[in-house]
Each structure stands twice: as C-alpha cells, then as structure tokens.
C-alpha positions in Angstrom: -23.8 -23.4 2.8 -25.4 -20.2 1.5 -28.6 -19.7 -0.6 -29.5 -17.4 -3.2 -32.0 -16.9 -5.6 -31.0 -18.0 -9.1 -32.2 -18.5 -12.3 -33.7 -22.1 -13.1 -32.1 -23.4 -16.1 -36.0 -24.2 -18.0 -36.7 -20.5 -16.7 -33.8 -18.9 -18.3 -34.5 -16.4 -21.4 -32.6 -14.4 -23.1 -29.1 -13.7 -22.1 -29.0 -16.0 -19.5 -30.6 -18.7 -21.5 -28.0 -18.4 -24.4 -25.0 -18.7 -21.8 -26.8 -21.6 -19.7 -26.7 -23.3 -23.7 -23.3 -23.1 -23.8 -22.7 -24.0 -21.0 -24.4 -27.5 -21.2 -23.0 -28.1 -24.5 -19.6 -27.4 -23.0 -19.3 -28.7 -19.7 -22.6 -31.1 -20.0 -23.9 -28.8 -17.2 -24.9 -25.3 -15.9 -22.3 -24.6 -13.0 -23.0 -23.2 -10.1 -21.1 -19.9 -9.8 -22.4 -19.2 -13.2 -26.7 -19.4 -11.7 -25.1 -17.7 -9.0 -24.8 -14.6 -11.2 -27.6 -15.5 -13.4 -29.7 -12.5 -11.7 -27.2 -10.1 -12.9 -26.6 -10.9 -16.7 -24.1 -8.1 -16.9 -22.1 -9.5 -14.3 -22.7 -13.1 -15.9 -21.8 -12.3 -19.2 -18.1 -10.6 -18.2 -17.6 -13.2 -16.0 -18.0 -15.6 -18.5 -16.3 -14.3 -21.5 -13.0 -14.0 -18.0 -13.5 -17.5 -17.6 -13.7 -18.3 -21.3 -9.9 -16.6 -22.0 -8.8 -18.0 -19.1 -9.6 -21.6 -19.1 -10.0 -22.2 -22.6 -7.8 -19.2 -24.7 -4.4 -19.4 -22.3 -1.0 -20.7 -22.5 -1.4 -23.5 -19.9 -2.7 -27.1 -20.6 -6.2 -28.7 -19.6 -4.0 -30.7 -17.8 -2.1 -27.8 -15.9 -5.5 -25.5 -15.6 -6.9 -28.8 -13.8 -3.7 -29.1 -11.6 -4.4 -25.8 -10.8 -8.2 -26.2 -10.1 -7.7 -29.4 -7.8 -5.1 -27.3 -5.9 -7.5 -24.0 -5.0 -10.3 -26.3 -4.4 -8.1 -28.3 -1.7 -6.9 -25.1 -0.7 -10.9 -23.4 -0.2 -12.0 -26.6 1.3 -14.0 -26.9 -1.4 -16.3 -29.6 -2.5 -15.9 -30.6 -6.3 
C-alpha cells in the first residue's frame, strides 16, 4: 500500500475543513480518497462536487450505485 501526506482531519482549515464536515455528517467519516486530495483543495473540491452528482444527484438507486460499488471494488481487488 502507498503513503502520502494528507491532511489530518483536527488539522484541516478552511476549505478542506468545511468538506471533511460534510463529509462526517454524511458518511459518519472522512474517506480516504478524499485526504488523499486534501493537499490540493482545488482538486478536492471538483472531485467532490463529481462525486456529489454522481452518487447522490443521478438516476440510479442507493441500491444500484452500491451494486455498482461492490462490483469495481471486487473488480480492483479492493479492500472495503
């Protein structure tokens, strides 16, 4: 496994701190990929407003978008 420098969530400010909020209200967590881009707010911000239509302004179901998740994350050989 790779590591990078991130942003700890109790050092967050700004920016970064405001999307690590939502993101614990929602999800109960900060997840990874988004402290993975927590160094580059630009990059966290557009990925989060992508992942924000995707996910949560589509057509498909929490049920199908979850479907879909388990899938990829088979598929990756990914962890959770």
């Amino acid at each position: 496994m790779a590591w990078i420098k991130t942003v700890n969530e109790s050092e967050a400010k700004g920016e970064v701190k405001a999307i690590y909020d939502a993101s614990l209200k929602l999800y109960g967590f900060v997840p990874n990929i988004r402290k993975a881009l927590s160094l580059n707010p630009t990059a966290l911000r557009a990925y989060t407003q992508l992942s924000g239509a995707v996910y949560h302004g589509g057509v498909l179901t929490p049920e199908e978008r979850e479907m879909i998740a388990t899938v990829v994350s088979a598929a990756n050989r990914c962890h959770y």
